[in-house]
TITORTI-19718 format. One line per 5 residues: number of its first residue (from 1); their letters; for each residue x, y, z of C-alpha. Coordinates in Angstrom, 3 decimals. Layout:
<rs>
NUM) A) X Y Z ~ ...
</rs>
This chain:
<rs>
1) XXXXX) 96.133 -23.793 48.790 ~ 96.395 -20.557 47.236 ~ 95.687 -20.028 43.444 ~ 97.284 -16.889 41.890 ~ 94.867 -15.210 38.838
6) XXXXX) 96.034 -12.527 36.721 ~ 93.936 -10.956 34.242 ~ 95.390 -7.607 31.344 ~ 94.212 -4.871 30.642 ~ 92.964 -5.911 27.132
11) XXXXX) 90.339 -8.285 28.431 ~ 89.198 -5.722 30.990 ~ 88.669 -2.876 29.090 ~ 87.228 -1.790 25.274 ~ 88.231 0.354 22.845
16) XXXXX) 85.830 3.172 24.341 ~ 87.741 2.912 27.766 ~ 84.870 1.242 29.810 ~ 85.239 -1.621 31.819 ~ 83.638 -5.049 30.283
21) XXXXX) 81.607 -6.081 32.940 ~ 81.069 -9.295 31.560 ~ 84.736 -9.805 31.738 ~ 84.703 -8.857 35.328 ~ 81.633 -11.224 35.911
26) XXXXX) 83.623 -13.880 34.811 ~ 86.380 -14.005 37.033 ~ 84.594 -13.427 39.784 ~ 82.538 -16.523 39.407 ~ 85.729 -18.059 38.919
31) XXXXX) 86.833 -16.713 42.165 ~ 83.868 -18.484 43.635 ~ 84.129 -21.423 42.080 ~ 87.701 -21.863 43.942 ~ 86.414 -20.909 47.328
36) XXXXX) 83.878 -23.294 47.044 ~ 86.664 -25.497 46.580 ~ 88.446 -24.547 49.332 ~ 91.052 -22.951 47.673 ~ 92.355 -19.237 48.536
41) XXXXX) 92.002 -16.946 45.482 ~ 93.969 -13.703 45.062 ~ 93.740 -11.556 41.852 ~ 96.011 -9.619 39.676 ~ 94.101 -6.978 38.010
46) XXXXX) 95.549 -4.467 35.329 ~ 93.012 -2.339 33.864 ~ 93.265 0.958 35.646 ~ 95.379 2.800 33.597 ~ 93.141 1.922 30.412
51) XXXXX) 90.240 2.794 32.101 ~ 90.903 6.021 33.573 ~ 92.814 7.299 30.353 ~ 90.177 6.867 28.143 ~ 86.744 7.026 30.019
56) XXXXX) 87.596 10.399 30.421 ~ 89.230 11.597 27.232 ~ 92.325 12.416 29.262 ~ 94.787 10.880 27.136 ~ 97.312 13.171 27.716
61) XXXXX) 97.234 12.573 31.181 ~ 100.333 10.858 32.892 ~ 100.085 7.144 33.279 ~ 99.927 8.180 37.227 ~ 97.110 10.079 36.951
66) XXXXX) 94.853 7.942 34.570 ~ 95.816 4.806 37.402 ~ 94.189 7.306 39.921 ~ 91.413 8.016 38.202 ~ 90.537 4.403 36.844
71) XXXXX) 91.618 2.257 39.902 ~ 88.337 3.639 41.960 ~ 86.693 3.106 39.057 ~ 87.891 -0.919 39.087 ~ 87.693 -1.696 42.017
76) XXXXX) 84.388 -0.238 42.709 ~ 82.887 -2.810 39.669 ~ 84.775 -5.623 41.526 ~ 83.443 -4.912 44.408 ~ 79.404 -4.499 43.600
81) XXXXX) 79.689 -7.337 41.397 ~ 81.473 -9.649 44.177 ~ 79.150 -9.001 46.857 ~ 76.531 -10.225 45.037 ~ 78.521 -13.437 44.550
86) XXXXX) 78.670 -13.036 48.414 ~ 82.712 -12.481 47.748 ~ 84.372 -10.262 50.252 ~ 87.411 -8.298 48.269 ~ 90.277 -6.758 49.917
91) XXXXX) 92.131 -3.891 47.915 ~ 96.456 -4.031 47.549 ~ 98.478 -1.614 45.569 ~ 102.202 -2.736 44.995 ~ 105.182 -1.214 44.044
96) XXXXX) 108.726 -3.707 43.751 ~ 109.944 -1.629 46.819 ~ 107.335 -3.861 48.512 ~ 109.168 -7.460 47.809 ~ 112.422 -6.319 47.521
101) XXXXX) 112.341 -4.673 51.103 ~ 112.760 -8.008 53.519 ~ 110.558 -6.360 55.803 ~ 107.942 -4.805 53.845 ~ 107.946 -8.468 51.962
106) XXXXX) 107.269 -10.482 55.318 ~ 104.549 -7.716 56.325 ~ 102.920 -7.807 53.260 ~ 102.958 -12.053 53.003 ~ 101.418 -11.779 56.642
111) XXXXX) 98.516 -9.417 55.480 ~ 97.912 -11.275 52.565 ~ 97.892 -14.658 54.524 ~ 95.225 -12.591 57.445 ~ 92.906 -12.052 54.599
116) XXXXX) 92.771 -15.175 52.836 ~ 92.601 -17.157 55.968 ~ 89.130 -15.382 56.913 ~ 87.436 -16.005 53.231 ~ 88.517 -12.693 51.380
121) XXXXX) 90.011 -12.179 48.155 ~ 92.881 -9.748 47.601 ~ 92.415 -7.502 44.493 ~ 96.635 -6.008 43.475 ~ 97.663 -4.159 41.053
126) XXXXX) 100.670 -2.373 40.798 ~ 100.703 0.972 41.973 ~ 100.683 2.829 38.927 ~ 99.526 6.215 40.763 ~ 103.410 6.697 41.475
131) XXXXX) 104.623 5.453 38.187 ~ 108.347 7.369 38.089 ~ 109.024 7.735 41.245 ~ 109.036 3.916 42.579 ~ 109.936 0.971 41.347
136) XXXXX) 107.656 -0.989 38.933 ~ 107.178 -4.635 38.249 ~ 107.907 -5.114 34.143 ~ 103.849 -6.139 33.980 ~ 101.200 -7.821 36.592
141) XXXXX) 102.543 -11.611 35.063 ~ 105.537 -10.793 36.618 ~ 103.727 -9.624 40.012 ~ 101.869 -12.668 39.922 ~ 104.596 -15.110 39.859
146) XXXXX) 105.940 -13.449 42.533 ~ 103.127 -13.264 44.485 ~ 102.852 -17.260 44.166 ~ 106.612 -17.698 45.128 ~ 105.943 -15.876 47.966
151) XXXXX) 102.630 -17.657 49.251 ~ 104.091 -20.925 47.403 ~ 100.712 -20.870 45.820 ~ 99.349 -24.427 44.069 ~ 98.779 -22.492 40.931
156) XXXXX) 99.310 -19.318 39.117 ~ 97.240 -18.845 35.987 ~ 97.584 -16.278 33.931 ~ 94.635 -14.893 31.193 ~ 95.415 -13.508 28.240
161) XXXXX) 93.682 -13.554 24.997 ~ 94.953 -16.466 23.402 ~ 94.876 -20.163 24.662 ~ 98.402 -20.388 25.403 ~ 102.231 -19.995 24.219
166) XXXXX) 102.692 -20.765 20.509 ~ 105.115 -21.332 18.619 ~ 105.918 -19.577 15.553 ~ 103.524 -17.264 16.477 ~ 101.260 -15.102 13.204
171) XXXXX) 102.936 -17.363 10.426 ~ 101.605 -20.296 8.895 ~ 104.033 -22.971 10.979 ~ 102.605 -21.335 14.258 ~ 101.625 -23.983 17.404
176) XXXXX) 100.286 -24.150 20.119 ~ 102.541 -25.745 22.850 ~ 99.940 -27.504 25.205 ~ 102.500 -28.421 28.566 ~ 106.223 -27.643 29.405
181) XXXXX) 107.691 -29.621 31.819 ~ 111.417 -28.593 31.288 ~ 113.408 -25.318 31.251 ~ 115.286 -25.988 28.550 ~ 111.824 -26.236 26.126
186) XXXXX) 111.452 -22.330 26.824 ~ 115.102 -21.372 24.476 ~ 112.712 -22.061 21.366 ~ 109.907 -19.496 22.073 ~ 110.431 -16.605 20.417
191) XXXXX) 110.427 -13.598 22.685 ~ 109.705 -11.023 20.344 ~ 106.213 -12.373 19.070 ~ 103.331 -10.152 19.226 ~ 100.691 -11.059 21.495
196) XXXXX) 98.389 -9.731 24.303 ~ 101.624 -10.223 26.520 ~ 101.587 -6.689 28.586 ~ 103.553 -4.065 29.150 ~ 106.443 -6.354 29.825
201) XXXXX) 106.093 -9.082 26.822 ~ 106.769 -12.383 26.014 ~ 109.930 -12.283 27.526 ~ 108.993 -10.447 30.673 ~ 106.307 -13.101 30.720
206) XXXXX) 108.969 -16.282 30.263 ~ 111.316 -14.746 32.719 ~ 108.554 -14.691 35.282 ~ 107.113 -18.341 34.839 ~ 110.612 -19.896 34.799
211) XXXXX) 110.572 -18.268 38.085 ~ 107.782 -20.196 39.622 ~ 108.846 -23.118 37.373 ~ 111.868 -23.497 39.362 ~ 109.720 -22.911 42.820
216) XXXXX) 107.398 -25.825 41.961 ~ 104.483 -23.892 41.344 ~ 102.300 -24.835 38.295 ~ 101.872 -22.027 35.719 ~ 98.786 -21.544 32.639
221) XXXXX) 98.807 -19.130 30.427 ~ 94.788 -19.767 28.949 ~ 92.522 -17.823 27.349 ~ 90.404 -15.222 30.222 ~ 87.342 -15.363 28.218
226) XXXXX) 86.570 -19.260 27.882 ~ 84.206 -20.343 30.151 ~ 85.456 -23.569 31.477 ~ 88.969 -22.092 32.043 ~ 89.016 -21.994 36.122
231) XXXXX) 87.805 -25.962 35.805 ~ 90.227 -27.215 33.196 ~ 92.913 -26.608 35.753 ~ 91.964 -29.513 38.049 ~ 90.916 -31.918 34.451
236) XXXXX) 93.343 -34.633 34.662 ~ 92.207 -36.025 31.478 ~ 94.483 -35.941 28.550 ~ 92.427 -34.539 25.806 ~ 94.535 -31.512 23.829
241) XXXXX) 92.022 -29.133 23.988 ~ 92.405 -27.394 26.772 ~ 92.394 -23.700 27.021 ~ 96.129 -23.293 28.447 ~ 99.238 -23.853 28.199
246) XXXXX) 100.690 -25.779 31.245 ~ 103.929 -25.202 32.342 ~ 104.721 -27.735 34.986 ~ 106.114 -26.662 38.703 ~ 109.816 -28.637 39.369
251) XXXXX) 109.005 -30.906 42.425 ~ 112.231 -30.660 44.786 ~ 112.492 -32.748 47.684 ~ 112.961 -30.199 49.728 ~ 110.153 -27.327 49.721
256) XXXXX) 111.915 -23.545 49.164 ~ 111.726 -21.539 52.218 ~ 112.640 -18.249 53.951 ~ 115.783 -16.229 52.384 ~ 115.811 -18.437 49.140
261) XXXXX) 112.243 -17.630 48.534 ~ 112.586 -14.148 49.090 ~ 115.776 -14.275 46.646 ~ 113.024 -15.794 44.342 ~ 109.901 -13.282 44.609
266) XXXXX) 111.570 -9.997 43.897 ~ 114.715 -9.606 45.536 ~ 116.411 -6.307 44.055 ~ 120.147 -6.354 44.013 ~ 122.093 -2.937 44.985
271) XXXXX) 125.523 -3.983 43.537 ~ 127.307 -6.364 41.547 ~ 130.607 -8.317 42.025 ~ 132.361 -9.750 38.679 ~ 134.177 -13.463 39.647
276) XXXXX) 136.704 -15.477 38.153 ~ 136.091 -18.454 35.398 ~ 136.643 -20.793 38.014 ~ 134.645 -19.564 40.466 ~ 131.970 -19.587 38.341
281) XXXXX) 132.172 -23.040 37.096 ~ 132.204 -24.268 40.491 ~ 128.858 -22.240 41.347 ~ 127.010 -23.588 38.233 ~ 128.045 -26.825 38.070
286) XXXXX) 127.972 -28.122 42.014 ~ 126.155 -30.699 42.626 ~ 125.738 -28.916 46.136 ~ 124.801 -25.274 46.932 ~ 128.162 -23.496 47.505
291) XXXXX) 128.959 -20.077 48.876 ~ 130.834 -17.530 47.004 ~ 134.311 -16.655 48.622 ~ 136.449 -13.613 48.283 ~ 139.585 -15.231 46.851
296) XXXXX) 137.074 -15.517 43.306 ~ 136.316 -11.838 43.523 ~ 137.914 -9.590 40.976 ~ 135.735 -6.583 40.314 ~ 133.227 -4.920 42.771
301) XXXXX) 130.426 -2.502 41.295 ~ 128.532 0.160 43.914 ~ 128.533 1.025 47.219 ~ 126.314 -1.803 49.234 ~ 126.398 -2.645 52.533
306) XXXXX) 126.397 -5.649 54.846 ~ 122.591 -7.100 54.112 ~ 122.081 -6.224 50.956 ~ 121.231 -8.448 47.890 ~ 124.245 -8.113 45.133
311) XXXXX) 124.361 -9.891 41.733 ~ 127.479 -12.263 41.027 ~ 128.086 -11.635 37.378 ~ 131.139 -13.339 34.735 ~ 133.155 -11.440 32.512
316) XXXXX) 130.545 -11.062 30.146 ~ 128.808 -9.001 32.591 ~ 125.999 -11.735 32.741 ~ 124.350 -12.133 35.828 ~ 124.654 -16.242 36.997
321) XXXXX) 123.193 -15.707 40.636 ~ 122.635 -13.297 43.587 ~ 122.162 -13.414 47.437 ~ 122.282 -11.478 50.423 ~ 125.981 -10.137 51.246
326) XXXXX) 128.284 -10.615 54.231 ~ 130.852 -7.596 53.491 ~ 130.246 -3.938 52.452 ~ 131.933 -3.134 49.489 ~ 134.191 -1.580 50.879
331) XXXXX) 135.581 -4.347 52.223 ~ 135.413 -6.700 49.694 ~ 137.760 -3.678 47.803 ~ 140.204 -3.667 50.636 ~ 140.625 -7.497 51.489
336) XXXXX) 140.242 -8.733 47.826 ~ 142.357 -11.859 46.998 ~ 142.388 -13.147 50.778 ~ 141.056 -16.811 51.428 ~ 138.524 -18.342 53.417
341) XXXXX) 136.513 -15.400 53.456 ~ 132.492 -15.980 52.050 ~ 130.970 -12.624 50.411 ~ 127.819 -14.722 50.545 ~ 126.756 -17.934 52.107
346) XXXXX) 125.209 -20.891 50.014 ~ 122.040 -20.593 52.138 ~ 121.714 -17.426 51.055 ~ 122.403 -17.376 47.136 ~ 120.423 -18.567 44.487
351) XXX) 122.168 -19.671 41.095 ~ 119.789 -18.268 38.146 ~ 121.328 -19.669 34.965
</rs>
C-alpha cells in the first residue's frame, strides 16, 4: 500500500537558507522504515524555493528562479543521504496541468506506479521553475492529497511543525484535536489561524484532507521532527499522546475508481453552468447519484467543449459539484429548457458540498 509523506519548507530549511540535513536524515529513515514494511513510500518535498533564495543571497530573484537554483540543490542531499540508506529516489516535478489533463493524469499514475513497484521512492515537488506561466497547486498538502486519491494510498501524512490541528489556536482555550472521524467536525476549525500551514494555509490544508477524507484515505497532520512519528501511524493503542492529528478515511462499500477519482485528484473545470433550486436539491439530497439534465439549466458561463470538466454552481454562485460534460456550450445555450437531455451523467459527477 502506498503511504503519501509531505514535508514544508520550514522544517527543511533555516533561517540562513541551508538545508537541515538532520531534517532530511529523518525522513529518509522514515522512508526506510516503510519499505521495510512493505509499504510504497512517495515524498512531497517543498524546500527549493527557500533554499535557492537564500543560500545565495538572491532574494530578489523570482520565485522561478530561486526553485531552479535550490531544487538541484535538494534533491542532490536526498539523494547522497538515501543511498546510503540503500534508498533508490526517483525525481517528479508537477504542475496542476499534470492531474487536470486526463491523459497526462493516467501517464503520470502509471510512472509513479513503475517506480514504486521496483523499490524506488518518488521525490515531487511542484514545479516552481515555471511559477506564472502554469498552473500551481495552492501548497504541496494539497499535492499530496491528490497524489493519494490518485494511487488510493493507505495513508497520507502530512509534517508540519506542530503535533496536529488545534483548536483555538495561540490563545489560552487552544486544543489539540487528536482524531476526526466526521466532516462536519472540520466547520469549527478556524481557517485563519497562524501556523506552519504553507503557502496555501489552514484552509488550503482542510480543503485538501476533506478530499481524501471523502476517498477513504487516512490523513495526519504530526509533528516532522518527532522521532517516533512514521511508527505512531500503525500504534493502535489509545493513549492521547500521539504526535498527530488523525483524520479518519470514510469507508464506502464500494472503492472510488476511474472518472470519479480523477474528478477527486485535481480535476480543473473550464466552465460553469448555474441550475435551478430544484435541481439542486435533488443533486444534494439523493439518496442515489443522479445526472444533471438540461431542463435545470439556466445560465451557462465560457466556452467548453464536449469532454471537459464544468462546475454546477446555485444562484449564489457556489459551486455544489462538477463532472465531465456531454454538450459544448454552445449547445447547452441553444437547446436550453428541453427535457431528457443529461449535460452530465451521474457516473461522471461528483457532488462536493
Amino acid at each position: 500500500m502506498y503511504i503519501i509523506i509531505k514535508i514544508g519548507s520550514a522544517l527543511l530549511v533555516n533561517k540562513n537558507g541551508g538545508l537541515k540535513k538532520d531534517m532530511l536524515e529523518h525522513v529518509l529513515s522514515g522512508i526506510k522504515y516503510l519499505q521495510d514494511m512493505g509499504k510504497k513510500p512517495i515524498l512531497v518535498s517543498s524546500g527549493a524555493v527557500a533554499a535557492g533564495g537564500q543560500k545565495y543571497a538572491f532574494k530578489k530573484l523570482s520565485k522561478g528562479v530561486k526553485a531552479a537554483i535550490g531544487q538541484p540543490l535538494l534533491i542532490n542531499e536526498y539523494s547522497t543521504i538515501a543511498q546510503r540508506k540503500n534508498i533508490v529516489t526517483a525525481q517528479y516535478l508537477l504542475s496542476k496541468d499534470d492531474l487536470s489533463d486526463r491523459k497526462r493524469y493516467i501517464y503520470l499514475q502509471s510512472a509513479l506506479e513503475e517506480a514504486t513497484r521496483h523499490g524506488i521512492v518518488p521525490i515531487i515537488n511542484d514545479n516552481d521553475i515555471l511559477h506564472g506561466v502554469k498552473k500551481s497547486f495552492s501548497d504541496n498538502d494539497q499535492l499530496a492529497c491528490y497524489l493519494g486519491i490518485m494511487l488510493h494510498a493507505e495513508k497520507v501524512l502530512l509534517l508540519t511543525s506542530v503535533d496536529g490541528i488545534y483548536n483555538d489556536f495561540g490563545t489560552e482555550k487552544q486544543k489539540k484535536i487528536d482524531i476526526i472521524t466526521q466532516l462536519e467536525e472540520f466547520d469549527g476549525i478556524q481557517t485563519d489561524q497562524k501556523t506552519d500551514f504553507g503557502t496555501g494555509g489552514m484552509k488550503g490544508k482542510i480543503e485538501s484532507i476533506r478530499l481524501a477524507m471523502q476517498c477513504g484515505i487516512d490523513v495526519y497532520v504530526g509533528h516532522g521532527s518527532n522521532e517516533k512519528i512514521f511508527a505512531s501511524m500503525f500504534d493502535d493503542s489509545k493513549r492521547s499522546t500521539k504526535p498527530y492529528t488523525k483524520i479518519v478515511g470514510i469507508k464506502k462499500e464500494k472503492q472510488i475508481r476511474g472518472i470519479q477519482k480523477w474528478l477527486f485528484a485535481g480535476a480543473e473545470p473550464k466552465g460553469e453552468i448555474q441550475i435551478s433550486d430544484r435541481g439542486i436539491e435533488e443533486l444534494r439530497n439523493s439518496s442515489i447519484r443522479r445526472s444533471v439534465l438540461l431542463k435545470g439549466v439556466e445560465h451557462v458561463f465560457g466556452q467548453f467543449s464536449k469532454g471537459d470538466v464544468i462546475s454546477v454552481i446555485d444562484k449564489n454562485f457556489e459551486q455544489i459539484g462538477y463532472g465531465v460534460v456531454k454538450l459544448d456550450a454552445s449547445e447547452i445555450r441553444a437547446k436550453k429548457g428541453e427535457d431528457n437531455i443529461i449535460v452530465i451523467h451521474a457516473n461522471y459527477f461528483l457532488v462536493t458540498v
